[in-house]
C-alpha positions in Angstrom: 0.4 35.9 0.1 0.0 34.7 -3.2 3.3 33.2 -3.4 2.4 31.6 0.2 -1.2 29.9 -1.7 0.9 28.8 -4.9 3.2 26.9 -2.5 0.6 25.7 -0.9 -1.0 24.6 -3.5 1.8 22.8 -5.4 2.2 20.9 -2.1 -1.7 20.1 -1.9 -1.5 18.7 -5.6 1.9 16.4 -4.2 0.0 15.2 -1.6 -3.3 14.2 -3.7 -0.8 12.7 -6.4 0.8 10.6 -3.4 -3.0 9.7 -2.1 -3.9 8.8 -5.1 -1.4 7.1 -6.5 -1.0 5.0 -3.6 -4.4 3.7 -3.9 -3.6 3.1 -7.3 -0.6 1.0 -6.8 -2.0 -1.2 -3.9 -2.9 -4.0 -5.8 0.9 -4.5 -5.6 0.7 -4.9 -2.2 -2.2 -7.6 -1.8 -0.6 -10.6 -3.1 2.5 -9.8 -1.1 0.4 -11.6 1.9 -0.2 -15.0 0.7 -0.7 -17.4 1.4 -2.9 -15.4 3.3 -6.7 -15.9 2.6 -8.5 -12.6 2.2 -10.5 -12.9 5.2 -7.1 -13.1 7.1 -5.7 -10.4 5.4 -9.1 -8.4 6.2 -9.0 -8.9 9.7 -5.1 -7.7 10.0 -6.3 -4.9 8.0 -8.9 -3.4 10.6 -6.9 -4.0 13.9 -3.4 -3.1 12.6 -5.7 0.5 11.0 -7.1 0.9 14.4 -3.2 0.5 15.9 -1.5 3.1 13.9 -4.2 5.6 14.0 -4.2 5.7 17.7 -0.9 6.2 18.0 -1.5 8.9 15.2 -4.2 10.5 17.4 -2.3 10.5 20.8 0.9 11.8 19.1 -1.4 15.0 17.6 -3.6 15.1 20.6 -6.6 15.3 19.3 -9.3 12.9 21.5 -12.4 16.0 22.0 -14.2 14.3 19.4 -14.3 10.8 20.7 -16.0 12.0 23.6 -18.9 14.0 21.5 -19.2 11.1 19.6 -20.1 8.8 22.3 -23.0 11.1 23.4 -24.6 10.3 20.2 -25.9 7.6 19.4 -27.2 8.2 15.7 -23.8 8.8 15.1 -22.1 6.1 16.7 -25.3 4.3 14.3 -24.4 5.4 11.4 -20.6 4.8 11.9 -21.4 1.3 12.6 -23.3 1.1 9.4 -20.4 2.4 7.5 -17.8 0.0 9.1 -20.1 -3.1 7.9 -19.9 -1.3 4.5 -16.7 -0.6 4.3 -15.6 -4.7 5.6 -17.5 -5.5 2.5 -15.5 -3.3 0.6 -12.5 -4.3 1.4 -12.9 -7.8 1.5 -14.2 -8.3 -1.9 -11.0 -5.7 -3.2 -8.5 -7.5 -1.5 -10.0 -11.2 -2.6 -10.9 -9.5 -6.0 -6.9 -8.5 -6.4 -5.7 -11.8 -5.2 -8.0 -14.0 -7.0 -7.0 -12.3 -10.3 -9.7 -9.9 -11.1 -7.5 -6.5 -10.7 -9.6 -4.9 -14.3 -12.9 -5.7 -12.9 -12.0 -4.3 -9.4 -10.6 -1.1 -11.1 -14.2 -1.0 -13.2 -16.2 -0.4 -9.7 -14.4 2.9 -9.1 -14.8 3.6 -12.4 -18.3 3.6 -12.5 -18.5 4.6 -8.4 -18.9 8.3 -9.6 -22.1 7.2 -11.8 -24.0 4.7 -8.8 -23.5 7.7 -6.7 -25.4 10.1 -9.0 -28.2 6.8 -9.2 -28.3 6.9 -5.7 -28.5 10.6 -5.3 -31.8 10.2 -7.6 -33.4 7.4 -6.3 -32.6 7.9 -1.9 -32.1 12.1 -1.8 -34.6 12.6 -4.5 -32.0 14.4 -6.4 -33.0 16.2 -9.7 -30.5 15.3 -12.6 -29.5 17.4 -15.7 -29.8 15.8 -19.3 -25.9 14.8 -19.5 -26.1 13.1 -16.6 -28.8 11.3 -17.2 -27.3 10.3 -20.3 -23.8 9.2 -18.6 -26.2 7.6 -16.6 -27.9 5.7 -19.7 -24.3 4.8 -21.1 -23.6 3.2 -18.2 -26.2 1.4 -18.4 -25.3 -0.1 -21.9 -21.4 -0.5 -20.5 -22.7 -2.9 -17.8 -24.7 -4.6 -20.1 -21.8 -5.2 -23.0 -19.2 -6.2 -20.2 -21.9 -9.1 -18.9 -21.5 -10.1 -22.6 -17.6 -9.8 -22.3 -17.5 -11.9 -18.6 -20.2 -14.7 -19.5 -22.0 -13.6 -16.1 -22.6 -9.7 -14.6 -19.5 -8.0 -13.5 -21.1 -8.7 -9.6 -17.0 -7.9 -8.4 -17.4 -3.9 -9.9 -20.7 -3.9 -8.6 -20.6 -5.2 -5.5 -17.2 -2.5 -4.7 -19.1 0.5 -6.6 -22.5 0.3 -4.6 -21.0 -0.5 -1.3 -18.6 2.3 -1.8 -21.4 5.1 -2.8 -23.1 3.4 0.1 -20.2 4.2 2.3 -19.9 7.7 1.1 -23.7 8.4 2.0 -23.3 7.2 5.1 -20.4 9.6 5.7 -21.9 12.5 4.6 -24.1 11.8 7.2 -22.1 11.4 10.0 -19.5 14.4 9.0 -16.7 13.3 10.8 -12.7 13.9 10.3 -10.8 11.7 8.2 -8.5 10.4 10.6 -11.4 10.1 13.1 -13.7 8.7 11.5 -11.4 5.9 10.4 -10.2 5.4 14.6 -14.0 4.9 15.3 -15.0 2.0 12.2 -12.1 0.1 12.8 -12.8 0.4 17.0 -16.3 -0.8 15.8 -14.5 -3.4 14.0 -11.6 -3.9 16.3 -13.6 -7.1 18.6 -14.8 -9.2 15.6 -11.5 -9.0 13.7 -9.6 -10.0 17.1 -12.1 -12.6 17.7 -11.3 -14.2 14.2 -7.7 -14.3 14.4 -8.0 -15.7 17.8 -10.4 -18.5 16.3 -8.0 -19.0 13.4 -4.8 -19.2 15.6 -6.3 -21.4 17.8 -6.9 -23.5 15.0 -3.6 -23.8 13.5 -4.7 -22.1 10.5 -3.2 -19.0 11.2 -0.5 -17.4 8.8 1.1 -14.7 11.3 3.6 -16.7 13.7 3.9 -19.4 10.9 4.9 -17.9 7.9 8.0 -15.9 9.7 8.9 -12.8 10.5 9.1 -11.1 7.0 5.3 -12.0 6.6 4.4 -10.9 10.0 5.5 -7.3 9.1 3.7 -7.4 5.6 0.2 -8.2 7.8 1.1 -5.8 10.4 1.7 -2.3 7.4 -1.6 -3.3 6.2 -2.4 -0.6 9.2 0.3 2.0 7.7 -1.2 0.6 3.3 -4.4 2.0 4.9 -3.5 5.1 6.8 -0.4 6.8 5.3 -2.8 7.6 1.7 -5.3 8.9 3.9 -3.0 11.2 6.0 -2.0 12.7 2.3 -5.4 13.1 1.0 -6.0 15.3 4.2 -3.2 17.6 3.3 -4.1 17.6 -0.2 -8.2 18.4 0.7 -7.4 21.7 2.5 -5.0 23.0 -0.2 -6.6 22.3 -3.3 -10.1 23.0 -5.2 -12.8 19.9 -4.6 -12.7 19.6 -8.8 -8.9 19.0 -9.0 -9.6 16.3 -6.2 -12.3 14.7 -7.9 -10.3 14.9 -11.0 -7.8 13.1 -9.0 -9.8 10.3 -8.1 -9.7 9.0 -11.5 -5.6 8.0 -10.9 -6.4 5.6 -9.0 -8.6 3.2 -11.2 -6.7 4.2 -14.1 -3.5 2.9 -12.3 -5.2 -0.3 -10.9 -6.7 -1.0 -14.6 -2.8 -0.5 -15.9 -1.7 -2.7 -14.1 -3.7 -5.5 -14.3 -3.4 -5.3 -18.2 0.2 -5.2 -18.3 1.5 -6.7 -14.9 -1.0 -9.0 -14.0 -1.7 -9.6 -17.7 -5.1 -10.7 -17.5 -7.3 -10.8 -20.7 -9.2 -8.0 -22.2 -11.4 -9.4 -25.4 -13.0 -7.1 -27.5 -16.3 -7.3 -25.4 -14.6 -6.1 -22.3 -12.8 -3.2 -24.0 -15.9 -1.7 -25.5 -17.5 -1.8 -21.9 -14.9 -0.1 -20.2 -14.7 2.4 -23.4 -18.8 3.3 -23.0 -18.0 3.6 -19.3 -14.9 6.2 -20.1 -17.3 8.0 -22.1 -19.8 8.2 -19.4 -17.5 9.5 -17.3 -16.2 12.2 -20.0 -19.6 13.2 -19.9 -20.0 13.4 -16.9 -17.2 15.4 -16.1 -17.6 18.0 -18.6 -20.6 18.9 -17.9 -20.0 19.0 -14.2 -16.8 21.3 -15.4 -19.1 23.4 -17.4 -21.4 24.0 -14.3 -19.2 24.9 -11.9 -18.0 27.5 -14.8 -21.4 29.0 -14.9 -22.3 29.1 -11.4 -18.9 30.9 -10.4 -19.9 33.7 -13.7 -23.2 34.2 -12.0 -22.5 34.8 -8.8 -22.9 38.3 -7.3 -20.2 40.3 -7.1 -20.9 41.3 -3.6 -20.7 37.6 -2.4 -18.3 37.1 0.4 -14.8 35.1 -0.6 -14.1 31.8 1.6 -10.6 30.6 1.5 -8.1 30.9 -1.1 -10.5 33.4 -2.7 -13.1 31.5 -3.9 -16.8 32.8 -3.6 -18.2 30.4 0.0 -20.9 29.5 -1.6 -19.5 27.6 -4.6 -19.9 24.6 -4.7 -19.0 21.7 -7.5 -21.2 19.9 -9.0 -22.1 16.5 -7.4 -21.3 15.1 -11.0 -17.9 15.3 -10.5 -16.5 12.8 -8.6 -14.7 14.9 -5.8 -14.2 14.0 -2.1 -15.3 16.6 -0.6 -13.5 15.8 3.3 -10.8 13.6 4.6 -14.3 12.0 6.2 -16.1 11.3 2.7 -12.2 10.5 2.1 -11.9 7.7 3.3 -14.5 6.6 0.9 -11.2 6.7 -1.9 -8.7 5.7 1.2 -10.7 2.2 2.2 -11.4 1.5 -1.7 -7.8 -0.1 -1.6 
């Protein structure tokens, strides 16, 4: 049995590499789509998603939930709310990537883990321990220094960090699979995306049909770019500890800042640098002491406790500090980021 959970966990920690790194690497895949305009690219995104999920879905067989789901309408709500999010988010990603802005884009998910913790405080009341109030502070000064560094507020990381925390709230709301949830936002988005492309092909502006077949394909994997990181992240969730995932999450800005330093090559002054360092340390911060926590709790808990899976005491938890997904549905919070 124990060589059974080591196996599975090596193949967990694979997986959440892949997920992760995938997300990481997307900004690769943007620019691919021009001449594209985001908007385009945005709308190929959500009905290509929606195509290659339900085939994903009828191939496993798994339809109960759709059912349920329709019998509920503060569910079907809150989706609807989270696929208006999430549009947002990956509009201004994709636009942010192919407009040149890959650093700043990365910064949002940098700093994601900290606006959560904000909003935690300020919508569920939450009640905040001295480091992460301090993490919290730091960030503070970061987003102050890099408004220095840009000449203007860095609205791009903004705009992708708070719409993303605001995505994952709503998620944690509606507590719905991974794979699911992301069939029902881009349903809900299924009818406006169509009726866009429609609108652009009818006016010629199209790119599809015109920029042949090669670039046709490109639009159309936006469905599997969105998916196939999602489908790992599943397999990774049920195999490995929430803290190694949210450990994990930091791959994928740290890959996205990489690469727009030395691929895209865009400029990092001094100003900029010391913002992202003070945001770093926040989230050093941050994660220690979430580390430290989750340390204590499991010394402290009784002995007599019942074990959940893979031994660990069922009523662990990790702290919210660190930055874990905690299901393939709060998942796709790190899946739509790209």
């Amino acid at each position: 049995m124990a060589g059974k959970s080591r196996s599975e966990q090596r193949i967990g920690l694979l997986n959440g590499f892949a997920a992760y790194g995938m997300w990481g690497l997307v900004p690769l895949f943007w620019p691919l789509l021009k001449p594209a305009g985001a908007v385009e690219i945005l709308a190929h995104r959500m009905v290509w998603s929606l195509a290659f999920v339900a085939v994903a879905l009828l191939f496993i067989r798994r339809w109960a939930w759709a059912g349920e789901l329709l019998r509920q309408p503060r569910r079907l709500a809150l989706l609807t709310v989270a696929a208006a999010v999430i549009t947002v988010n990956w509009g201004v990603y994709i636009w942010a990537v192919n407009a040149g802005h890959v650093v700043e884009a990365s910064l949002g998910y940098f700093i994601n883990p900290l606006v959560t913790i904000a909003m935690g405080v300020l919508i569920l009341k939450e009640r905040l321990r001295p480091v992460q109030w301090a993490a919290v502070g730091v960030t503070v000064v970061a987003v102050a220094v890099l408004t220095v560094g840009y000449g203007r507020p860095p609205w791009i990381s903004l705009c992708l960090a708070f719409s993303f925390a605001t995505y994952g709230l709503v998620k944690k709301k509606v507590n719905l699979g991974g794979v699911e949830s992301l069939a029902a936002e881009t349903a809900i988005q299924f009818l406006p995306a169509m009726a866009y492309l429609t609108w652009l092909s009818a006016r010629g502006e199209s790119t599809f049909a015109s920029e042949g077949a090669g670039h046709s394909a490109l639009l159309a994997a936006t469905g599997v770019v969105t998916a196939i990181p999602l489908v790992c992240f599943g397999a990774a969730a049920i195999r490995v500890p929430l803290s190694t995932l949210g450990l994990l999450q930091y791959l994928a800005p740290v890959f996205q800042f990489l690469l727009g330093i030395a691929y895209f090559h865009e400029e990092m002054p001094v100003e900029r640098w010391a913002g992202f360092a003070l945001v770093w340390l926040a989230l050093s911060m941050l994660t220690w002491d979430a580390l430290r926590t989750a340390r204590r709790a499991r010394r402290w808990e009784p002995l007599s406790e019942p074990s959940g899976p893979r031994g660990e005491p069922s009523g662990s938890q990790v702290s919210p500090a660190v930055p874990a997904v905690t299901t393939p549905s709060a998942a796709t919070t790190a899946a739509t980021d790209a």
